[in-house]
C-alpha positions in Angstrom: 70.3 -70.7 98.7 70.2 -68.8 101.9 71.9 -65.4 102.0 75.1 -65.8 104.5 73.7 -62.7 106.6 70.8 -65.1 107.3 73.0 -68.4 108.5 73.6 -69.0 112.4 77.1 -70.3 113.6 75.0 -73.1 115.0 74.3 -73.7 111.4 78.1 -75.0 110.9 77.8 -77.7 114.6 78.1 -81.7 113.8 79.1 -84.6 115.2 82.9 -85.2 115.1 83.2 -88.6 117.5 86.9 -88.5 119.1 87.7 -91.9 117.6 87.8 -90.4 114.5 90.1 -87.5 115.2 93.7 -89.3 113.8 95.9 -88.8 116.8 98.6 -89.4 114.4 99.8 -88.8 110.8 100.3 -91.2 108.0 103.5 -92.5 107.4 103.3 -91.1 104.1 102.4 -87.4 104.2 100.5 -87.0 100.7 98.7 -90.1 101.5 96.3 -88.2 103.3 93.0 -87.9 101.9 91.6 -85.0 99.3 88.3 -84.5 98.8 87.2 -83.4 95.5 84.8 -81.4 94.5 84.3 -81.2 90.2 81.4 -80.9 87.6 78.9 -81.4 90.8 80.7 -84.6 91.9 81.9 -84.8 95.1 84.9 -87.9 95.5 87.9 -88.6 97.4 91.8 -89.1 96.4 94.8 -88.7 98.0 97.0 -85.5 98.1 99.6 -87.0 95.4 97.4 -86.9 93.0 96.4 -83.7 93.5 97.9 -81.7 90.1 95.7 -83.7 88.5 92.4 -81.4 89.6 94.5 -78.2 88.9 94.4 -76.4 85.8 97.7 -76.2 84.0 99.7 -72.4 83.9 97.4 -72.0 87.4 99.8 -70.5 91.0 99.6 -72.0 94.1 100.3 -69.7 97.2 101.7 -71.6 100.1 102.5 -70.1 103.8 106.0 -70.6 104.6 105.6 -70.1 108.3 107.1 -72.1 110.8 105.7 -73.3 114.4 108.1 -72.8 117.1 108.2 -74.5 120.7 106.2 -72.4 122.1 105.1 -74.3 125.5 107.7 -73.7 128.3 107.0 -76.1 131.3 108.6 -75.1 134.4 108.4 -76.7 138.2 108.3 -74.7 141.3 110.6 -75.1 143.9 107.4 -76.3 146.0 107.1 -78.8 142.9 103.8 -77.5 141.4 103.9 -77.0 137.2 104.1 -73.9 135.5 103.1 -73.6 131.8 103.7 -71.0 129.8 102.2 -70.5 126.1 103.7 -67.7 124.1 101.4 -66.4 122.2 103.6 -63.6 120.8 105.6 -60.8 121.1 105.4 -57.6 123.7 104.3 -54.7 121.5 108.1 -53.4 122.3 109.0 -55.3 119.2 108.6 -54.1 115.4 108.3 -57.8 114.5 107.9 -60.8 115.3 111.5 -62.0 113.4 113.5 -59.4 115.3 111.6 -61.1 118.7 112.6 -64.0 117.9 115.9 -62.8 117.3 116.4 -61.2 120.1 119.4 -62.4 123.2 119.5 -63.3 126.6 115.7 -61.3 127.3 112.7 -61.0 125.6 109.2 -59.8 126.6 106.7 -61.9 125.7 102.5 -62.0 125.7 101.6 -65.5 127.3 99.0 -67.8 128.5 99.7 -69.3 131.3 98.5 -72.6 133.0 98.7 -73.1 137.1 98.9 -68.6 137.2 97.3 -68.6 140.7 100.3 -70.4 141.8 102.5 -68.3 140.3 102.9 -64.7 142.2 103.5 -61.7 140.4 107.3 -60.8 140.3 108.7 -64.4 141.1 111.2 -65.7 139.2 110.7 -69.6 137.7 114.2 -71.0 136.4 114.7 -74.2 133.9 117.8 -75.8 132.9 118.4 -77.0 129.5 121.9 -78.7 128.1 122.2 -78.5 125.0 125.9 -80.0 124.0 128.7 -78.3 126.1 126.4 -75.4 126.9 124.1 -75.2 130.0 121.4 -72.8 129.6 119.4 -71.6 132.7 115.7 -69.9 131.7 114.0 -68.0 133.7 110.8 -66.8 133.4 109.3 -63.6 135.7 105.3 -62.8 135.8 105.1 -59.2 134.8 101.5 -58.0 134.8 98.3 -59.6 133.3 96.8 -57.9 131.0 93.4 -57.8 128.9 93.4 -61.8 127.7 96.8 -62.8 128.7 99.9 -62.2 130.8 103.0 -60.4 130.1 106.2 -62.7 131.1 109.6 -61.6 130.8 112.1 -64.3 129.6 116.0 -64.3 130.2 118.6 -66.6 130.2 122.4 -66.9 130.5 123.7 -67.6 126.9 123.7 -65.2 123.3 121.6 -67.8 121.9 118.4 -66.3 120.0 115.1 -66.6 121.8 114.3 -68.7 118.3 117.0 -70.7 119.9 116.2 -71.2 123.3 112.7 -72.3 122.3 114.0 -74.9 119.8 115.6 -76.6 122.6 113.7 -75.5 125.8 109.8 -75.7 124.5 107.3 -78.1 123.0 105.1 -78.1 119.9 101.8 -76.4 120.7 99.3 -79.4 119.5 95.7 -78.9 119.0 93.7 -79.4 122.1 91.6 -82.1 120.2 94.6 -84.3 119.8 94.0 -85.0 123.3 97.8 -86.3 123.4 101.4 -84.7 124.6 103.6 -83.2 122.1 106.5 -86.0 121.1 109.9 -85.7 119.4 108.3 -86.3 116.0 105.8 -83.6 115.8 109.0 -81.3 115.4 109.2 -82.7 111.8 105.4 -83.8 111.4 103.6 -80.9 112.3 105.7 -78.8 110.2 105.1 -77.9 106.6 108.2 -79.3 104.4 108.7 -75.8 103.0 108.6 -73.8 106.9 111.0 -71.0 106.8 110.3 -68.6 109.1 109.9 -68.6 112.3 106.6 -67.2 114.0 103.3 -69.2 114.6 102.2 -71.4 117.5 99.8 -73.5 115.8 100.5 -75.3 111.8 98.7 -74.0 108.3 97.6 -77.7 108.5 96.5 -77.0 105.2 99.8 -77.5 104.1 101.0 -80.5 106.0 100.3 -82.9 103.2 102.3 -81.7 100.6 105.7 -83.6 100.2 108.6 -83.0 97.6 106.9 -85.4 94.8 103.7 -83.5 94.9 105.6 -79.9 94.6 107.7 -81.3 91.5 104.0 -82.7 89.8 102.8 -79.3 90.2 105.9 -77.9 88.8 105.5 -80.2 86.0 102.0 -79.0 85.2 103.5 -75.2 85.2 101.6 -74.7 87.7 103.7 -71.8 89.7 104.3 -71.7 93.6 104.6 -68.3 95.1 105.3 -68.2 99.1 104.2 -66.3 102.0 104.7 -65.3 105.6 101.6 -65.6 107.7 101.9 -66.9 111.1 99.3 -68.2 112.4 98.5 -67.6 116.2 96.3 -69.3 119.1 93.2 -67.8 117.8 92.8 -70.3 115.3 91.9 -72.9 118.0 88.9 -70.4 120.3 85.3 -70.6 119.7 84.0 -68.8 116.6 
């Protein structure tokens, strides 16, 4: 076997055709497929089965995070589209959970799609309603920075930014879905167990776990511990 310091990233390239990217989950989350690798046998099951390949008295860590709206799209006066990716927080913040806490402004390290239209220190605004309440964002470009631009964020109400995103923003999909985000990738691209709120892309290794499969696991004493990693818009650049 060749020694890792040896391999080349080129190494790792293959053909993945887009047809056989699914643009779309199954209906049944642990339906999905699990490959299995045992005794030098390599075979294929689904994920509801999946106790059965772990050893009993074993602990499964899963990563409670959970995505959050992060695309904005806002329209110029002049009618060109703004959008806005928040990648994360302004280094202002201790953390990312007292961010996303945060009222009526936040500072906020974005990409941004259509920036040459957008001039340095003007101000983009969107409406939302959301039941009786009327909330106006707006958005204002503060500086660019190394790889992405610092935006400031306010609006009107003492709604949390978490908030404000829930109802304002869209899902960030993968680039390879080659598809917008819809109303059910709020649930979809979610783990079941997502608790906190953080990352702009999903632990897809987790999105095929469903209550059934947690309670076989449980029945094999096999424990579940839970962490907090979110997971940011690195995960989709280049190696």
């Amino acid at each position: 076997m060749q020694h890792p310091k040896h391999l080349s990233i080129a190494d790792f390239n293959y053909e993945l055709p887009d047809e056989r990217i699914a643009k779309y989950p199954l209906a049944e989350r642990d339906a999905s497929k699990l490959l299995v690798y045992q005794y030098g046998d390599i075979k294929t099951h689904t994920y509801a089965h999946i106790a059965h390949y772990l050893p009993a008295k074993s602990m499964l860590v899963f990563n409670n995070t959970k995505m959050v709206e992060a695309r904005l799209l806002f329209t110029k006066a002049t009618g060109g589209a703004i959008e806005i990716f928040c990648l994360e927080p302004d280094v202002r913040y201790s953390d990312i959970t007292t961010a996303m806490l945060t009222t009526q402004t936040v500072y906020w390290r974005c990409l941004i799609g259509g920036v040459k239209k957008w001039k340095s220190g003007s101000v983009l605004e969107k409406t939302i309603e959301h039941g009786s309440s009327t909330i106006v964002l707006q958005a204002k470009l503060i500086e660019k920075l190394s790889d992405c631009y610092l935006v400031q964020l306010h609006w009107n109400t003492n709604d949390s930014f978490a908030e404000v995103l829930h109802w304002a923003g869209l899902i960030p999909l993968p680039p390879y879905l080659h598809r917008q985000a819809e109303v059910s990738d709020n649930e979809r691209y979610q783990t079941i167990y997502a608790k906190h709120d953080g990352s702009v892309a999903a632990p897809t290794a987790g999105l095929h776990f469903t209550e059934r499969v947690l309670h076989s696991l449980t029945a094999k004493a096999i424990t579940q511990q839970y962490v907090t990693l979110h997971v940011g818009a690195g995960t989709f650049k280049p190696v």
